[in-house]
C-alpha positions as CSV (number, residue, x, y, z in Angstrom):
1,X,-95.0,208.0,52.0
2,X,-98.1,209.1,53.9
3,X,-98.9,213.0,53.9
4,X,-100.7,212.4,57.5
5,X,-100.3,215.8,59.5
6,X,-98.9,217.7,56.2
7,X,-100.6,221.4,55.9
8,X,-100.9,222.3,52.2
9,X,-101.2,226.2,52.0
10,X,-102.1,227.8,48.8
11,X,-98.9,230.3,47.4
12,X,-99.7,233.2,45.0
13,X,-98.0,233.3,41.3
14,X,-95.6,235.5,42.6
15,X,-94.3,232.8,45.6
16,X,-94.2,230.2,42.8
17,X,-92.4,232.2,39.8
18,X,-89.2,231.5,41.0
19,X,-89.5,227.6,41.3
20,X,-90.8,227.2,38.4
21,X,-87.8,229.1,36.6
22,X,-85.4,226.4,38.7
23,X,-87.0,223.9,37.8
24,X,-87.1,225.4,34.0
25,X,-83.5,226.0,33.9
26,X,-82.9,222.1,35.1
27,X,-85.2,221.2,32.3
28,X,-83.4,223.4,30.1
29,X,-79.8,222.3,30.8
30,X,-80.9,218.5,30.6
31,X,-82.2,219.3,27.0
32,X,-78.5,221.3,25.6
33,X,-77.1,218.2,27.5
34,X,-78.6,215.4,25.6
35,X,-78.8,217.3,22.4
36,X,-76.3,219.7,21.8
37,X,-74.0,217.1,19.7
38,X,-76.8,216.3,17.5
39,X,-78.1,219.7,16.6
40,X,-75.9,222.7,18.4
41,X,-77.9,225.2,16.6
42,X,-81.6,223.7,17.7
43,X,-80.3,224.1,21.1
44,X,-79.1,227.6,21.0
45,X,-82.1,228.6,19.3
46,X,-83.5,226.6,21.9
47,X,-81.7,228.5,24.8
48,X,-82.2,232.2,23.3
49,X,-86.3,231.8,23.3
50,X,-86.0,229.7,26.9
51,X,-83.7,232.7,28.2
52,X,-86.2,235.6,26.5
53,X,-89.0,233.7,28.6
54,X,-87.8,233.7,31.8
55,X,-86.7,237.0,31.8
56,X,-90.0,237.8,30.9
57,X,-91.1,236.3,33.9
58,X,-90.0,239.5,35.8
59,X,-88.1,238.0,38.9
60,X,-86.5,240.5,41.2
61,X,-85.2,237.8,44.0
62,X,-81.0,237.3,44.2
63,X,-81.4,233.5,42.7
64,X,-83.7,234.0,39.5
65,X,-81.8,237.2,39.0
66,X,-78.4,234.8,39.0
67,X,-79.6,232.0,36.7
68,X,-81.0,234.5,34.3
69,X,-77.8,236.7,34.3
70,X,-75.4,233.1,33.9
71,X,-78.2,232.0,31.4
72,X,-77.2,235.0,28.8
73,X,-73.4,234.6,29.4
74,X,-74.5,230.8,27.6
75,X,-76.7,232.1,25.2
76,X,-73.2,234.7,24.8
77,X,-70.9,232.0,24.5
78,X,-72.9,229.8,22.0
79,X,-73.6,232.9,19.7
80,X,-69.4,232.6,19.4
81,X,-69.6,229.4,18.3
């Protein structure tokens, strides 16, 4: 694919936080998807320290907000189980 006529522009941390905890929680999710019949509790354990670092991440925009908030109700609904 040629980048002819593409403008790269440089983006602060704060543009970028929020991509890279999308693109976390789809690395995430992959992981509890392939695993969590072999080891449930390495992926819970798993979830609660991914979950504990993205909030820590600090987001205040409507969609990291939402995937952090649905996040807990999983780490929530494993700690049942």
């Amino acid at each position: 694919m040629p980048l002819d006529g593409i403008v790269v522009q440089k983006c602060s941390d704060a543009d970028i936080q929020p991509h890279l905890l999308r693109y976390g929680t789809i690395y995430l999710l992959q992981h509890l998807i392939d695993n969590h019949s072999v080891n449930f509790d390495e992926c819970r354990e798993h979830l609660l320290a991914k979950t504990k670092e993205f909030e820590e991440y600090n987001l205040d925009d409507d969609m990291s907000k939402g995937i952090i908030k649905n996040l807990n109700e999983q780490v929530n609904e494993a700690m049942k189980k």
